[in-house]
N, C-alpha and C positions, 0 to 999 in steps of 0.2 A: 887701897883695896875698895871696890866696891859695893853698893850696900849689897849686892847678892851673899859675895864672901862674906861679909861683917854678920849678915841673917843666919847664915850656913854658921861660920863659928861659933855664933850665941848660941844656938840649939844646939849643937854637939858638945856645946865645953861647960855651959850655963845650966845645970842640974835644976832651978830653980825658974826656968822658962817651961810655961804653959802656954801653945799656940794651937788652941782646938779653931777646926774650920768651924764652927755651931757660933764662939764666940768671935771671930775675926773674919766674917763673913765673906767682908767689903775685900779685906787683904789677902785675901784668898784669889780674886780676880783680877790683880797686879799679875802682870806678864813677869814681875821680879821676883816677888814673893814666891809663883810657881817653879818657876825654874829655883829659886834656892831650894824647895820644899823637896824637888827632885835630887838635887846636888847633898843633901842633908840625909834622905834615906839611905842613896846609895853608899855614903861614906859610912854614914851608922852602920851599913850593913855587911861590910866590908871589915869596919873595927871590931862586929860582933864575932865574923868567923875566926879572925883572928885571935881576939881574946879570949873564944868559947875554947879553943886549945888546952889539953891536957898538957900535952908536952911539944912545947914548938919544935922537936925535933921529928913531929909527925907531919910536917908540911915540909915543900920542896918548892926551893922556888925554882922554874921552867927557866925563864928567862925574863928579862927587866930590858928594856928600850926606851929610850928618851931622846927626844927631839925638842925643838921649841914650840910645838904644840901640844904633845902629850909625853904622858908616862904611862907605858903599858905592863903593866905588871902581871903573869902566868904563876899563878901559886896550884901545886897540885895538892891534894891532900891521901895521904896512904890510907889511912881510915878510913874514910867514908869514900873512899875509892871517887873520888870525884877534883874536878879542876875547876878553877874561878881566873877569868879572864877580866882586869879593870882597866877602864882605860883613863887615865883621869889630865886632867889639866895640870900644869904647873903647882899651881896654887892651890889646888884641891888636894894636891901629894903635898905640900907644905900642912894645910889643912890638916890633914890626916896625920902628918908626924908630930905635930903638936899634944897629939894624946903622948905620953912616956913609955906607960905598957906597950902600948904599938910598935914606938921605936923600937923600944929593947927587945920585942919581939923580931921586927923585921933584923936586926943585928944580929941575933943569932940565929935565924933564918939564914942571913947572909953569910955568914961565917961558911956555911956546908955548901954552897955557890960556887959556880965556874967561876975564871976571874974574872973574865967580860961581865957576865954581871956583879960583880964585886967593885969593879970598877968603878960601872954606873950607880951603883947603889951606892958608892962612898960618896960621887959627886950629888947623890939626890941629899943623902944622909945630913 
């Protein structure tokens, strides 16, 4: 894994990392560092709508595609009457299953799934 991924899972998994731009200036201007910084909110942000769930039986997942480039994942949500379109890398959907909650979210997300994406979802899983 690269240091981007390795920067990206510290700061999602690592409770105990502090990276303000005020004290890390210089590494702020790392063409890596940015790109993880991007790679890291968008997952964070991603993990928050899922976890912010009342009841994972209030999301729907749309449809899941996977190639060897990405993972497109369409979650709708009934509540808040709104859809969240990710598209993420390989290693970014590995990234992200690393959280548990999230798994066992996306699992029983998938369970109420077409089988096409039950499919894809068991080979991401």
């Amino acid at each position: 894994m690269d240091l981007t991924y390795l920067i990206v899972r510290r700061l999602l998994r690592d409770d105990d990392v502090q990276f303000s731009r005020n004290r890390n200036f210089e590494a702020y201007e790392d063409p890596q560092v940015k790109r993880a910084m991007r790679l890291y909110r968008h997952l964070q942000s991603l993990e928050d709508d899922l976890l912010a769930l009342d009841d994972p039986q209030t999301v729907r997942l749309q449809a899941v595609e996977r190639d060897e480039e990405q993972v497109t994942v369409r979650l709708v949500f009934s509540r808040q009457k709104g859809r969240r379109i990710s598209y993420l890398a390989p290693r970014e959907w590995e990234l992200l299953l690393e959280n548990e909650r999230v798994s066992d979210i996306l699992r029983t997300v998938m369970q109420r799934a077409d089988e096409q994406t039950r499919q894809v979802l068991r080979a991401a899983l």
